[in-house]
TORROZA-327748 format. One record per residue (C-alpha): x, y, z; residue number from 1. Coordinates in Angstrom, 3 decimals, padded with zeros to 6 digits, always signed. Layout:
residues N
[atom [X,Y,Z],NUM],
...
This chain:
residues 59
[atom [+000.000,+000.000,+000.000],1],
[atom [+002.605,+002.449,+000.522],2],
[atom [+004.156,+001.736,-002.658],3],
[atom [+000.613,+003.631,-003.635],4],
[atom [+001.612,+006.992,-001.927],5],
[atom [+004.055,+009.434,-003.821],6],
[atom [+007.099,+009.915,-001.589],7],
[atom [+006.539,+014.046,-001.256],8],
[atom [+003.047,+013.248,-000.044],9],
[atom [+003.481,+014.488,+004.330],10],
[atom [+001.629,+011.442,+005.427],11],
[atom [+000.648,+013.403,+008.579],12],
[atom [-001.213,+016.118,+006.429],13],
[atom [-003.130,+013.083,+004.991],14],
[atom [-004.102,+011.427,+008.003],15],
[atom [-005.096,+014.621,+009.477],16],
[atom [-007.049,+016.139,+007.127],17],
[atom [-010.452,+014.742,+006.014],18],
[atom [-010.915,+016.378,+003.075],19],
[atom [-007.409,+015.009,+001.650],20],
[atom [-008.797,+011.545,+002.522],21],
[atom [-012.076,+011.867,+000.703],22],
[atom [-010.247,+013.209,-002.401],23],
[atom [-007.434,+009.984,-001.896],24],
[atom [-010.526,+007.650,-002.013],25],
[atom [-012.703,+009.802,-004.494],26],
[atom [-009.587,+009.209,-006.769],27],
[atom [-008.697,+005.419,-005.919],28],
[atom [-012.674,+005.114,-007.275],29],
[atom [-012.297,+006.953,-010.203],30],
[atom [-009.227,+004.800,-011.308],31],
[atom [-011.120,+001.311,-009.932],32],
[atom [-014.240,+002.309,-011.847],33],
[atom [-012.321,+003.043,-015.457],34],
[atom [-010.455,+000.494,-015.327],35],
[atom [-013.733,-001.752,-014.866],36],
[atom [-015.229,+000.528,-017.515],37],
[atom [-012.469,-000.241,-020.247],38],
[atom [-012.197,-003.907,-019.310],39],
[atom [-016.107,-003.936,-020.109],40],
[atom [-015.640,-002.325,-023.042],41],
[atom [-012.881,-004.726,-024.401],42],
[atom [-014.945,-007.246,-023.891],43],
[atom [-017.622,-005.734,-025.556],44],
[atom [-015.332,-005.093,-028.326],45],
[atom [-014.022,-008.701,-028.519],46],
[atom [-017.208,-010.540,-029.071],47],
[atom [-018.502,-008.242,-031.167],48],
[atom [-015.651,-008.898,-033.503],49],
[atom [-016.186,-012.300,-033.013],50],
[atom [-020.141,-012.234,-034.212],51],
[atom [-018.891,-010.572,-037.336],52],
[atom [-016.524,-013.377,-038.121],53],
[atom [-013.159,-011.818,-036.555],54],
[atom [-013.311,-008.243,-038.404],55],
[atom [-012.906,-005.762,-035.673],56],
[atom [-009.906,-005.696,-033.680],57],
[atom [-008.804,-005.071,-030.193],58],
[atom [-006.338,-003.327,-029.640],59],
């Protein structure tokens, strides 16, 4: 997990502020939801292409 946290990030400014942790978790959401979103959408992608006999392409 800390691997996660930038090095320049004052850990104690995090932890003490609330609003800093509702934007840290806002963001880890964002980035959890598009990845979800554009691993849908490969899918999507991928069996469309194979209905149609293989003529789109993922890239």
């Amino acid at each position: 997990m800390s691997d996660l946290i930038p090095k320049n990030v004052d850990l104690a400014k995090v932890k003490l502020s609330p609003k800093g942790f509702i934007q840290l978790v806002l963001a880890l959401v964002v980035v959890f939801a598009a990845v979800e979103i554009a691993r849908w959408l490969i899918g999507k992608i991928r069996n469309v292409g194979r209905k149609t006999g293989g003529q789109l392409v993922a890239v």
